[in-house]
Steps between C-alpha positions, in 0.01 A plus 500: 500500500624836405596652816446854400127434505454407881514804699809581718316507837338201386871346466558616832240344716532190302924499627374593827254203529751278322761585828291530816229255404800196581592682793179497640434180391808359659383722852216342448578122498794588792290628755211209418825251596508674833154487580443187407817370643452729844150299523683151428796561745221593789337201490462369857737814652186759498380784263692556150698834530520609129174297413435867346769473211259273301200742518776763361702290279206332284317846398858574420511192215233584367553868433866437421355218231268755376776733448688255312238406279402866423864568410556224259122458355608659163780263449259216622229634275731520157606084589202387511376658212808383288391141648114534450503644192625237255277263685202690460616545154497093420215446672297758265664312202406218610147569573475678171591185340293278676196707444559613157171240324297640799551826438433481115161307596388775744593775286305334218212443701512834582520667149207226396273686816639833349344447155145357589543810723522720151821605551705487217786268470823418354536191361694295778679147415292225467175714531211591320366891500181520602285785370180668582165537307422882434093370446475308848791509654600095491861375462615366166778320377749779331475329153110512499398678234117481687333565817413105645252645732287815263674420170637861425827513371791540773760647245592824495390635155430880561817714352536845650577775292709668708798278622338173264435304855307165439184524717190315627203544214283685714715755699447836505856621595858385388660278746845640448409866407159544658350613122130567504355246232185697273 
């Protein structure tokens, strides 16, 4: 990482954390010793003297750890992204790969809902363009010359004059240019 981009108090409390956050760590996990071991060593010879060192000393780990994470979780951060990364990479491969034929059926099955929808289409691999009756509104195959349902004819056969635009052979306006037909 360019280091001219992180700001320069930002670099500062980030050394700071990197150098006391071992030394209270290591205060820390010293005066738990003591407590612990002043409770140990009392056994049977009356109250532990320094019992207190462990109620001190284990706040003290965990801030001290705290520090020490906070100080290195940039460098922590950029590892396990370079580690995650490819993996997440081959795994979207993979899954690409594997789901490829389902993908194509969906998306097919989709355009098909498209056109009985009356949306127009592009013709898509494998797939027939469904179009719809200007009479009554029914799907037809894209070859049909004629309506299945009303019999009118589904091609477009109306030329505008203005930008010669086939359109339906009743509409009043151009599809492409928005003409007013006479």
């Amino acid at each position: 990482m360019d280091q001219n981009k992180i700001d320069p108090q930002h670099s500062a409390i980030r050394a700071i954390l990197r150098t006391i956050g071992p030394i209270v760590l290591i205060m820390g996990i010293l005066f738990t010793i003591v407590g612990v071991a002043s409770s140990f060593l009392s056994f049977g010879s009356g109250i532990p003297r320094l019992f207190w060192c462990a109620f001190v000393g284990l706040p003290l780990i965990g801030i001290g750890s705290m520090m020490i994470k906070l100080g290195y979780m940039g460098r922590i951060s950029r590892y396990m992204a370079d580690e995650m990364a490819p993996v997440a990479k081959d795994t979207i491969n993979y899954m690409a790969e594997g789901t490829r034929q389902g993908v194509k059926t969906t998306a097919r099955a989709f355009a098909e809902g498209l056109a009985e929808g009356g949306v127009p289409l592009t013709k898509a691999e494998g797939m027939e363009t469904k179009v719809r009756c200007h009479k009554c509104n029914s799907v037809a195959d894209e070859h049909a010359r004629f309506c299945d349902q009303c019999g009118a004819p589904v091609v477009k056969t109306k030329l505008c004059p203005e930008c010669n635009e086939l359109n339906d052979p009743d509409a009043k306006f151009c599809d492409n240019c928005g003409h007013k037909y006479k």
